[in-house]
DSSP file (Angstrom, degrees, kcal/mol; ACC not computed):
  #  RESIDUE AA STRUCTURE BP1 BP2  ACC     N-H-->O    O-->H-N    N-H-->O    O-->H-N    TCO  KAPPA ALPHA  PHI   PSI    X-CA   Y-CA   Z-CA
    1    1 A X              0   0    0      0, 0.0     2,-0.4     0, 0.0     0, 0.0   0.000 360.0 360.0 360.0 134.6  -58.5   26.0   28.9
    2    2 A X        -     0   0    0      0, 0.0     2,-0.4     0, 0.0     0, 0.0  -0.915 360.0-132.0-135.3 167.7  -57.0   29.3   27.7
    3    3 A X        -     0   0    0     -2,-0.4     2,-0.2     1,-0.0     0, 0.0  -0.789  11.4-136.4-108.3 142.4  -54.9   31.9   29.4
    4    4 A X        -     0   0    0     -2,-0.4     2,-0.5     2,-0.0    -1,-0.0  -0.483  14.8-142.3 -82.4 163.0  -55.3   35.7   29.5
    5    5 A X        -     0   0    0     -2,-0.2     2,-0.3     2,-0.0     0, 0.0  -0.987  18.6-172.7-121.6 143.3  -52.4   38.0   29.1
    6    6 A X        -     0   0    0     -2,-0.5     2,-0.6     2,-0.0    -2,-0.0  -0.976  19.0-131.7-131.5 166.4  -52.2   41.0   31.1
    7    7 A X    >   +     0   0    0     -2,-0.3     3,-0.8     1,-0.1     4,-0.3  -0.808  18.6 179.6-110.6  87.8  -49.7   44.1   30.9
    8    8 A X  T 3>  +     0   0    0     -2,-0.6     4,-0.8     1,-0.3     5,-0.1   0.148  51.4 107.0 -58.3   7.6  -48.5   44.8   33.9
    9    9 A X  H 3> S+     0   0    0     -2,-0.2     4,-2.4     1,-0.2     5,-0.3   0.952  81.9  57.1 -87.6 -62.4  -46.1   47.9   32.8
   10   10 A X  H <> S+     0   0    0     -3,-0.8     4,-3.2     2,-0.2     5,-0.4   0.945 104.6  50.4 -57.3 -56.8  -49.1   50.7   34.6
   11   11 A X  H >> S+     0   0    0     -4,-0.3     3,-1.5     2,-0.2     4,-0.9   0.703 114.2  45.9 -67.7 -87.5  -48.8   49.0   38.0
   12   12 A X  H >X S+     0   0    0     -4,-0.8     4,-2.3     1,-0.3     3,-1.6   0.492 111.9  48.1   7.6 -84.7  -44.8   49.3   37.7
   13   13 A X  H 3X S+     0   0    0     -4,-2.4     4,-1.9     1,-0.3    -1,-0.3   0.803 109.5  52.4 -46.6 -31.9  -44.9   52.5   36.7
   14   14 A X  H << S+     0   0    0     -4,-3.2    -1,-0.3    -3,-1.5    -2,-0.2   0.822 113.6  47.4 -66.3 -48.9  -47.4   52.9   39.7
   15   15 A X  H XX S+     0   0    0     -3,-1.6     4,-2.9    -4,-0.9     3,-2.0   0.937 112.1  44.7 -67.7 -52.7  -44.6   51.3   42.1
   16   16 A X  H >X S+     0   0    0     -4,-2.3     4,-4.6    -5,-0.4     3,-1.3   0.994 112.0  51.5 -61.2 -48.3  -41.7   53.2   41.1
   17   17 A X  H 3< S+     0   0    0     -4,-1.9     4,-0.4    -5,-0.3    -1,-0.3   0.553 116.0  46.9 -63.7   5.2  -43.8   56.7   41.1
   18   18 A X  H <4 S+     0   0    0     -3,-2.0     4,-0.3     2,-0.1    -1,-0.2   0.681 112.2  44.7-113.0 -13.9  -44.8   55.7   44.7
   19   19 A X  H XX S+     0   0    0     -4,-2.9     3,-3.5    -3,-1.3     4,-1.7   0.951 118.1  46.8 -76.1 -48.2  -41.1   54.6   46.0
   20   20 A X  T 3< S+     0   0    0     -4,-4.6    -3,-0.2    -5,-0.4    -1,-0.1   0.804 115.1  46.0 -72.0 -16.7  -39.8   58.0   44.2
   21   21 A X  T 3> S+     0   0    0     -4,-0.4     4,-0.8    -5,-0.3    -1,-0.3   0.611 112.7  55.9 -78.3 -18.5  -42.8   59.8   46.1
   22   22 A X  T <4 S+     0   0    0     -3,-3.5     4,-0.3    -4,-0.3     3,-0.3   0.884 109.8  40.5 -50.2 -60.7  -41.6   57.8   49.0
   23   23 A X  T  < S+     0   0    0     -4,-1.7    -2,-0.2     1,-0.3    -1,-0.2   0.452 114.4  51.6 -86.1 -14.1  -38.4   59.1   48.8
   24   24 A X  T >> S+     0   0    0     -5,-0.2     4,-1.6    -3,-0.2     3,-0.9   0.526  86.4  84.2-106.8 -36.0  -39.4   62.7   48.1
   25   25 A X  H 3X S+     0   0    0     -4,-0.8     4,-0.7    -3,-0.3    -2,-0.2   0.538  84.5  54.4 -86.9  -2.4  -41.7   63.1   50.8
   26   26 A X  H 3> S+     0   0    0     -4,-0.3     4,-1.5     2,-0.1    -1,-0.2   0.769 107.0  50.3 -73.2 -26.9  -39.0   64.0   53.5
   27   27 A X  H <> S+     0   0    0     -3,-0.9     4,-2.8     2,-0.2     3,-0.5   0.992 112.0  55.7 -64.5 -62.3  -37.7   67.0   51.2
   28   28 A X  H >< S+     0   0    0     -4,-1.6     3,-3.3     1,-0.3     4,-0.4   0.679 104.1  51.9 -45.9 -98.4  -42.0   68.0   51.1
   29   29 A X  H >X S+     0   0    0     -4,-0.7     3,-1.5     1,-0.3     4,-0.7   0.614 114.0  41.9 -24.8 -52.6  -42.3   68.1   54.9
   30   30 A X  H 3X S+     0   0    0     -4,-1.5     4,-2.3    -3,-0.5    -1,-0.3   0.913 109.4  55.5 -76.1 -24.7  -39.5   70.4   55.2
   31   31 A X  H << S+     0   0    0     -3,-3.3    -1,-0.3    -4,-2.8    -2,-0.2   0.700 108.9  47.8 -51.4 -26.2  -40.4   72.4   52.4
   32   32 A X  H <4 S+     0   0    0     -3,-1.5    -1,-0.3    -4,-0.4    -2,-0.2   0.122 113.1  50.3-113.9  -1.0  -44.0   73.1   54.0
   33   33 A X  H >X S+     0   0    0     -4,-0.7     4,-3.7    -5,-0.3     3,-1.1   0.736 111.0  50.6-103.8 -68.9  -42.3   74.0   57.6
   34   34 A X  H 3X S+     0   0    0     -4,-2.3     4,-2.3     1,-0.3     5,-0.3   0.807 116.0  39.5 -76.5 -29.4  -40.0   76.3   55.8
   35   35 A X  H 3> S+     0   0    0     -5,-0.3     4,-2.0     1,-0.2    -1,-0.3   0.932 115.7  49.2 -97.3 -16.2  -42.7   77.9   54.1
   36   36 A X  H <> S+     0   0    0     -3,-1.1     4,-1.3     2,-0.2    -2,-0.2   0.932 110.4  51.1 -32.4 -68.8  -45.1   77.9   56.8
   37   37 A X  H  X S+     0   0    0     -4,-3.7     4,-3.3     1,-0.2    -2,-0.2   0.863 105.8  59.2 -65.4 -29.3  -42.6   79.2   59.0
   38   38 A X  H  < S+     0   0    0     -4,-2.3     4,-0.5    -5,-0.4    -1,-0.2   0.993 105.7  50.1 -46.9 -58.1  -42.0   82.0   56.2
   39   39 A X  H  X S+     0   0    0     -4,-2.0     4,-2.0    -5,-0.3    -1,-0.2   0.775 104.3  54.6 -70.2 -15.5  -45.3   83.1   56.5
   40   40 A X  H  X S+     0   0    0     -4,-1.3     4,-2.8     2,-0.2    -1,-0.3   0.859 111.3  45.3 -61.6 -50.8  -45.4   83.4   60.1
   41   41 A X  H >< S+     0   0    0     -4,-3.3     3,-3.8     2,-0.2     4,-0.5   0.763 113.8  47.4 -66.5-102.1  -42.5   85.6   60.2
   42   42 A X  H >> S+     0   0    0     -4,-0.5     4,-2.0     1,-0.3     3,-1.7   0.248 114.3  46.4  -9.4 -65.4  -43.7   87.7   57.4
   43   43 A X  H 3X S+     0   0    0     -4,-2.0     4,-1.1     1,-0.3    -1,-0.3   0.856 121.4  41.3 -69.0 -48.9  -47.2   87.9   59.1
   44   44 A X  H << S+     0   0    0     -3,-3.8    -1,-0.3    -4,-2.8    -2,-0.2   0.632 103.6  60.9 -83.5   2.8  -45.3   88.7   62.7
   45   45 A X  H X4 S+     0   0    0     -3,-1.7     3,-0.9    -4,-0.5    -1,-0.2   0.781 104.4  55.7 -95.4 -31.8  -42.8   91.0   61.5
   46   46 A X  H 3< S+     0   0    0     -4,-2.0    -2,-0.2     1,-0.3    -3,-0.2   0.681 112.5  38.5 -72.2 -16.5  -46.1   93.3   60.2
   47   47 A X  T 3< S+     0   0    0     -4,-1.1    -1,-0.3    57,-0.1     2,-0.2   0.112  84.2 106.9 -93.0   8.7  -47.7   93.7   63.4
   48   48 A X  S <  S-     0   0    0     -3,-0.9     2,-0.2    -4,-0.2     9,-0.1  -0.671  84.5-111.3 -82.0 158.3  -44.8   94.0   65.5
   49   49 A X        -     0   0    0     -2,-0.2     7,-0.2     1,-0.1     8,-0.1  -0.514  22.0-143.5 -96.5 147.4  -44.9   97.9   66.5
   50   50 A X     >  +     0   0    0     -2,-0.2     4,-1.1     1,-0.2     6,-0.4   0.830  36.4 176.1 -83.7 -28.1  -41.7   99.7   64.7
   51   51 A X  T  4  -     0   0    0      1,-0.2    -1,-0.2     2,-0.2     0, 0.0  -0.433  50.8 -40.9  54.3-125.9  -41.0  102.2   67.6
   52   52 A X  T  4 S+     0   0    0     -2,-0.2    -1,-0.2     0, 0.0    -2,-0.1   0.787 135.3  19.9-119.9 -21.7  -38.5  104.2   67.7
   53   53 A X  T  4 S-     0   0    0     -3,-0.3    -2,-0.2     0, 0.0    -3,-0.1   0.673  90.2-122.9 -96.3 -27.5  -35.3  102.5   66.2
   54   54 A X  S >X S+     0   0    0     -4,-1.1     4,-1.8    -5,-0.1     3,-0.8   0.433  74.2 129.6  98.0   2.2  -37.1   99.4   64.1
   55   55 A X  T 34  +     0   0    0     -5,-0.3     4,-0.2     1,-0.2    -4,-0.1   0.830  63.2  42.0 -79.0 -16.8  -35.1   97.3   66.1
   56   56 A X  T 34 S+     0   0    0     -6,-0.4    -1,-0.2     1,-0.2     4,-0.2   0.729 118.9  46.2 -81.6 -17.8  -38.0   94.7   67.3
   57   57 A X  T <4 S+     0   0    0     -3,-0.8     3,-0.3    -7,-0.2    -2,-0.2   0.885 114.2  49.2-113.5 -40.0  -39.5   94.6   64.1
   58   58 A X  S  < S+     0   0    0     -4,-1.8    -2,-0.2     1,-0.2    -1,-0.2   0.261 102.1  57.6 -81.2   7.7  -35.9   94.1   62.4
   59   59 A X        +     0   0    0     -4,-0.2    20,-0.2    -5,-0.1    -1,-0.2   0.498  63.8 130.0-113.6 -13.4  -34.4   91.2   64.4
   60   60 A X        -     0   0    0     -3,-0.3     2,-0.3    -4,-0.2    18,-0.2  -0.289  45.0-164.4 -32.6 144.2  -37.4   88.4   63.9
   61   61 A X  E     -A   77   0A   0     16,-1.7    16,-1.8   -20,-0.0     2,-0.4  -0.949  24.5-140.9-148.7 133.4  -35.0   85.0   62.7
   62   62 A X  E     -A   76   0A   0     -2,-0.3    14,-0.2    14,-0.2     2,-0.2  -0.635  28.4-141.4 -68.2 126.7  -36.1   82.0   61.0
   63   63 A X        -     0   0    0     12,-2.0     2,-0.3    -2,-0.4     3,-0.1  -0.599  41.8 -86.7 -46.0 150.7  -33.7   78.4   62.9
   64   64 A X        -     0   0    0     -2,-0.2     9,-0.2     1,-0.1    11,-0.2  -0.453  48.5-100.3 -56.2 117.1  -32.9   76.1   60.8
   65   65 A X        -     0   0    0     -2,-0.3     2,-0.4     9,-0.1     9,-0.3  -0.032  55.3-169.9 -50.4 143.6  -35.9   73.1   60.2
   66   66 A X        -     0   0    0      7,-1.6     7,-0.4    -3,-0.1    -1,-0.1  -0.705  24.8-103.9-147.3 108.5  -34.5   70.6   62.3
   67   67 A X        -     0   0    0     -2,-0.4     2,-0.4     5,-0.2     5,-0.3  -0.165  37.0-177.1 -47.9 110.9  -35.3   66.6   63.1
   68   68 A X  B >   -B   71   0B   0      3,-1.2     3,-2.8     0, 0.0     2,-0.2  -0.980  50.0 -60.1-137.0  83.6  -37.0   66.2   66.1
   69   69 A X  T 3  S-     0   0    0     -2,-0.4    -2,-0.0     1,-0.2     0, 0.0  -0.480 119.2 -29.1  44.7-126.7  -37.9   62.5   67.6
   70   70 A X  T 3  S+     0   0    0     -2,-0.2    -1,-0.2    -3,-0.1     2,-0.2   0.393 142.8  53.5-106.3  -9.8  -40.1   61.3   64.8
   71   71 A X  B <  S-B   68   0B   0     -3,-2.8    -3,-1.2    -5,-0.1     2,-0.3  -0.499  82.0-119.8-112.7-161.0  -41.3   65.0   63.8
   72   72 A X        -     0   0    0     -5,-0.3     2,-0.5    -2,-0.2    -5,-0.2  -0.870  18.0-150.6-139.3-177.6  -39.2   68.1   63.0
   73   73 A X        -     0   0    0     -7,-0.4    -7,-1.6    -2,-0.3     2,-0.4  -0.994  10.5-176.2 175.9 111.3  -39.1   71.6   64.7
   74   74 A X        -     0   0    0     -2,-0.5     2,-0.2    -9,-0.3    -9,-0.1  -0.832  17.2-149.4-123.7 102.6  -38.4   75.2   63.4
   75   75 A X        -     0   0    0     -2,-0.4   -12,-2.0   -11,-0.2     2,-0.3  -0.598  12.0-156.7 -96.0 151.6  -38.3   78.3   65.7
   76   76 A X  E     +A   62   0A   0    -14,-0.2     2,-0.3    -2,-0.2   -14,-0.2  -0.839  27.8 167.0-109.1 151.5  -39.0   81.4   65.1
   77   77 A X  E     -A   61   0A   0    -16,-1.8   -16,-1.7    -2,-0.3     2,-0.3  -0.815  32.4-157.6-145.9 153.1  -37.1   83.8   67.7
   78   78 A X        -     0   0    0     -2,-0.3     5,-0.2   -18,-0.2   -18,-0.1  -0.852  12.2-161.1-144.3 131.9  -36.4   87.5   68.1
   79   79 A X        +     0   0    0     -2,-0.3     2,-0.4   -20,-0.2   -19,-0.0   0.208  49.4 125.5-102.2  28.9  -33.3   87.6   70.5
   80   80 A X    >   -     0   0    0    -24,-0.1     3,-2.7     1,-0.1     4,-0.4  -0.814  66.2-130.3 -93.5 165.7  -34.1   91.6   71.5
   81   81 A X  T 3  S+     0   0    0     -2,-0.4     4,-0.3     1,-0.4    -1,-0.1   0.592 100.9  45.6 -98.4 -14.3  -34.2   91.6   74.9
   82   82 A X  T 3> S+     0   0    0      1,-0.1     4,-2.4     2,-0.1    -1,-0.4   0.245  82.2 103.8-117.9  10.6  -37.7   93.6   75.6
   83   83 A X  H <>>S+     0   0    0     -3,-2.7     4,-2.8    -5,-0.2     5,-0.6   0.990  81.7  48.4 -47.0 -58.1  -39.5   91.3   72.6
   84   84 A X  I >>>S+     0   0    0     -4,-0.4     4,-3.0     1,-0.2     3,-2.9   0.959 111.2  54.7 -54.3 -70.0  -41.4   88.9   75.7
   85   85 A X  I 345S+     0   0    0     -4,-0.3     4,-0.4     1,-0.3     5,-0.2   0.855 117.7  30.7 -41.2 -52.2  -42.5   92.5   77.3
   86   86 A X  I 3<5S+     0   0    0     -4,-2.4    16,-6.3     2,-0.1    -1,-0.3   0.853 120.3  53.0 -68.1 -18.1  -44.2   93.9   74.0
   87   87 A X  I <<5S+     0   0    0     -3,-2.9    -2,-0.2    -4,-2.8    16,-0.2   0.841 131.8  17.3 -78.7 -27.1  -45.4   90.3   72.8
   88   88 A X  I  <<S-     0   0    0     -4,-3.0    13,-0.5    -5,-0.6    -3,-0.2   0.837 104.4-123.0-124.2 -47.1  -47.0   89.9   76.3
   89   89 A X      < -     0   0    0     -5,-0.8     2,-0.3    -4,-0.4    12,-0.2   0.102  29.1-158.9 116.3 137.5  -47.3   93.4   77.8
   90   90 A X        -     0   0    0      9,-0.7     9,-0.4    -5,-0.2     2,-0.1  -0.966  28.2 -83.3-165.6 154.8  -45.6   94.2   81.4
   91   91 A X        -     0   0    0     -2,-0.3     2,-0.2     7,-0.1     7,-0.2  -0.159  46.5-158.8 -59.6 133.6  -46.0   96.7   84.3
   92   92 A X  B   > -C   97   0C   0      5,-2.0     5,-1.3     1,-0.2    -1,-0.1  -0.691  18.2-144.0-120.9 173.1  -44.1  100.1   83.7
   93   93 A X  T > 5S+     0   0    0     -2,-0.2     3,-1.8     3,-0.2    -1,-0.2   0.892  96.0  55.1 -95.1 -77.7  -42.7  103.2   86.2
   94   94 A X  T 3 5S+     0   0    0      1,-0.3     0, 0.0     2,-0.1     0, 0.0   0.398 121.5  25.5 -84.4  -5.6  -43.4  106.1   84.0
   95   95 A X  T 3 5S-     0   0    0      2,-0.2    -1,-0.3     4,-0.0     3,-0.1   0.140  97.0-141.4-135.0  40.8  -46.9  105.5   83.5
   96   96 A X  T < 5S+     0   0    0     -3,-1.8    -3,-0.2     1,-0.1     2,-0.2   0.708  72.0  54.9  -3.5 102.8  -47.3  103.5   86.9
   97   97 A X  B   <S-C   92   0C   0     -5,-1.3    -5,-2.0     2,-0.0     2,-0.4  -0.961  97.3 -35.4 171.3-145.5  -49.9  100.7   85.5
   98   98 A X        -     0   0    0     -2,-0.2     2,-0.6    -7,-0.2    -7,-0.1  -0.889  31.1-155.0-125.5 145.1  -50.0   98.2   82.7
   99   99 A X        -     0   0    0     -2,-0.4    -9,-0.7    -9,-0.4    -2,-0.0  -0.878  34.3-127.0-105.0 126.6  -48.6   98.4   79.2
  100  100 A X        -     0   0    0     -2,-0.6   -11,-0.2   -11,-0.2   -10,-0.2  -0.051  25.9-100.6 -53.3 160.8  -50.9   95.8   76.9
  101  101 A X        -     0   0    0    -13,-0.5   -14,-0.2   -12,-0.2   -13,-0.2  -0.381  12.9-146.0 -73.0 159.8  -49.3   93.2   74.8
  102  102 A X        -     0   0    0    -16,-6.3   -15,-0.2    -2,-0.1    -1,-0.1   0.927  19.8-155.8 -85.3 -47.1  -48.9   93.6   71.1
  103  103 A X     >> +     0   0    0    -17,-0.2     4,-2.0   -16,-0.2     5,-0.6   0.485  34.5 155.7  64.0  11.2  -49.5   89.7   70.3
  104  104 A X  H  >5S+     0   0    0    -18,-0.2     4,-1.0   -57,-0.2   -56,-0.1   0.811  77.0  29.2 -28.4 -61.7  -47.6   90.2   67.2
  105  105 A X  H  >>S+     0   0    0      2,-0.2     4,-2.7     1,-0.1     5,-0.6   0.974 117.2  51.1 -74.5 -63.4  -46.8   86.4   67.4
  106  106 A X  H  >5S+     0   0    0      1,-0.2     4,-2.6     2,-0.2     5,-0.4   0.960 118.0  44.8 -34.0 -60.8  -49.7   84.7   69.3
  107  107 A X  H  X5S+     0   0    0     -4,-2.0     4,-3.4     2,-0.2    -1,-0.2   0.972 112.7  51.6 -47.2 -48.6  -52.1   86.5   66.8
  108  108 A X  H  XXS+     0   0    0     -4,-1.0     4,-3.9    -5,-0.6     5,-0.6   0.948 106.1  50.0 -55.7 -56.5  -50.1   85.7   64.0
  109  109 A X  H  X5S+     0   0    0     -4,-2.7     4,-2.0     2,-0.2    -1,-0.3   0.932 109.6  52.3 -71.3 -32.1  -49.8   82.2   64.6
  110  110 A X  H  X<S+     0   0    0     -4,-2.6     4,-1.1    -5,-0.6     5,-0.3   0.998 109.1  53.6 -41.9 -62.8  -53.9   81.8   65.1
  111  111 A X  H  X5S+     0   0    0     -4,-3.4     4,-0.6    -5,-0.4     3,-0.5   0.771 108.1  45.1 -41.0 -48.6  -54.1   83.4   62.0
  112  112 A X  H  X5S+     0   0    0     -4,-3.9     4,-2.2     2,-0.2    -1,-0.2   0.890 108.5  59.3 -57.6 -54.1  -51.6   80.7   60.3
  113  113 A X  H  <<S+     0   0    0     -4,-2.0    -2,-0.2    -5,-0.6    -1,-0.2   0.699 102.1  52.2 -57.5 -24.0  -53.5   77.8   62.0
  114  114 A X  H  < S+     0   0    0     -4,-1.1     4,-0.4    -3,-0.5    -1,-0.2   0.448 114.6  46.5 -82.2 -29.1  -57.0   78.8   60.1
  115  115 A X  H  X S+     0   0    0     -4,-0.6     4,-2.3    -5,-0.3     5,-0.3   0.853  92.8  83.5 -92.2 -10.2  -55.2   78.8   56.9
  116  116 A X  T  < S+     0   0    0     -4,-2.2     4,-0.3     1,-0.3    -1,-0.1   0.363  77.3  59.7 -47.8 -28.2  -53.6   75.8   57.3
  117  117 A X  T  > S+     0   0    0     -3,-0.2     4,-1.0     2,-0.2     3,-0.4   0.912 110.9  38.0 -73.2 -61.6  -55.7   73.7   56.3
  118  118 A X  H >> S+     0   0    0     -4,-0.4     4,-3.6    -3,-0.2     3,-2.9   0.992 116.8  55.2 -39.4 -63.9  -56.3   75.0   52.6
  119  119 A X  H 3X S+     0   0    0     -4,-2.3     4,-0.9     1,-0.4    -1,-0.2   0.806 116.6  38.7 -58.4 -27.7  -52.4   75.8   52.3
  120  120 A X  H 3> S+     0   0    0     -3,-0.4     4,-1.6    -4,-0.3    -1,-0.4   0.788 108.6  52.6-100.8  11.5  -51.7   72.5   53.2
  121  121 A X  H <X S+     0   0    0     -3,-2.9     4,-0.6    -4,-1.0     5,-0.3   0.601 113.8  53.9-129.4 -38.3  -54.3   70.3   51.5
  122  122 A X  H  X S+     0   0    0     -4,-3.6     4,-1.5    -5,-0.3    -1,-0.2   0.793 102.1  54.1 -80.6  -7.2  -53.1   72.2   48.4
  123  123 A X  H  X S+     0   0    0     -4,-0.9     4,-1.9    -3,-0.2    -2,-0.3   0.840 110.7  48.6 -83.5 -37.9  -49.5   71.5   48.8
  124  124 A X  H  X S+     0   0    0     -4,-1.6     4,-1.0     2,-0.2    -1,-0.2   0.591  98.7  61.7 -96.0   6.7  -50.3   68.0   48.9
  125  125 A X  H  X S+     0   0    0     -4,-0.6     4,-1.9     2,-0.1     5,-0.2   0.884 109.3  51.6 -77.5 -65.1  -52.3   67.9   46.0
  126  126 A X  H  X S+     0   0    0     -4,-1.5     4,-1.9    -5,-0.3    -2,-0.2   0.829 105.7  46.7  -9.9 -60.7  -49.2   68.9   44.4
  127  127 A X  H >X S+     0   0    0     -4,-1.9     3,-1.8     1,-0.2     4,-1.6   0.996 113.6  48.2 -68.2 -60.8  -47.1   66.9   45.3
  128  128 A X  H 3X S+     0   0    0     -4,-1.0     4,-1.4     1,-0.3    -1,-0.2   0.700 107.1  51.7 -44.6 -28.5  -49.1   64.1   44.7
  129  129 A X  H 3< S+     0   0    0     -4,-1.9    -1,-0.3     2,-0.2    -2,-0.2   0.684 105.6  55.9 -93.2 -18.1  -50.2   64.9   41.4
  130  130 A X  H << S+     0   0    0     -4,-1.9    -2,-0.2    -3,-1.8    -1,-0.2   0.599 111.9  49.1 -85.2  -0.7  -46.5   65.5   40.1
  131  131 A X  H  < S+     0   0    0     -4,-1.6    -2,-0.2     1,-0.2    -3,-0.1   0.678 119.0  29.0 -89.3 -17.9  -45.7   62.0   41.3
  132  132 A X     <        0   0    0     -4,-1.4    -1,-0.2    -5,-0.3    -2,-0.1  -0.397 360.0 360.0-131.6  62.2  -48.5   59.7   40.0
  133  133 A X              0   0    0     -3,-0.1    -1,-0.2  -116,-0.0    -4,-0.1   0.395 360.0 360.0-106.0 360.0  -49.5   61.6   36.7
């Protein structure tokens, strides 16, 4: 009867690179919201309409990514006061009818949701491939 020897050293190396990818993969998530959420703003800050001070177009703000039941949650906000009324469109005086929405955000985020797939399907090729090379 004779015995084989085998070298187990790859699958090790195969366990540790999948605990440290373990262990990594909360930093990834938040990394991919935050840059997500970058692009959103970026993408809504360019169709919102400048007017006459810039102030709607200069107050967009990122929150902080934040843990959320089992998922996590980042908003994006603009705290001036007549934002809902361009985003969404409302009835005016002076030109007695309706003024349309811009959609700055609604568009924006459509827009995000059709790339989303690529953008993320390459981040996690990434990741993955700098853990188990």
């Amino acid at each position: 009867m004779s015995f084989a020897e085998f070298d187990f050293s790859e699958f090790e190396q195969l366990g540790k690179s999948l605990r440290k990818m373990q262990a990594d993969y909360p930093r990834f998530v938040e990394d991919c919201i935050r840059e997500l959420a970058s692009r959103l703003l970026a993408k809504t800050v360019a169709r919102t309409p400048v007017g006459e001070t810039g102030n709607l177009r200069r107050n967009w703000q990122l929150g902080p990514v934040e843990r959320v039941g089992g998922g996590y949650s980042i908003e994006l906000f603009n705290p001036v006061e007549y934002a809902p009324y361009v985003e969404y469109g409302h009835r005016t005086r002076l030109h007695t009818g309706w003024v349309e929405g811009r959609f700055m955000l609604t568009i924006s985020e459509r827009e995000l949701e059709r790339e989303l797939p690529a953008l993320m399907d390459r981040k996690l090729r990434r990741f993955m491939e700098d853990h188990l090379r």
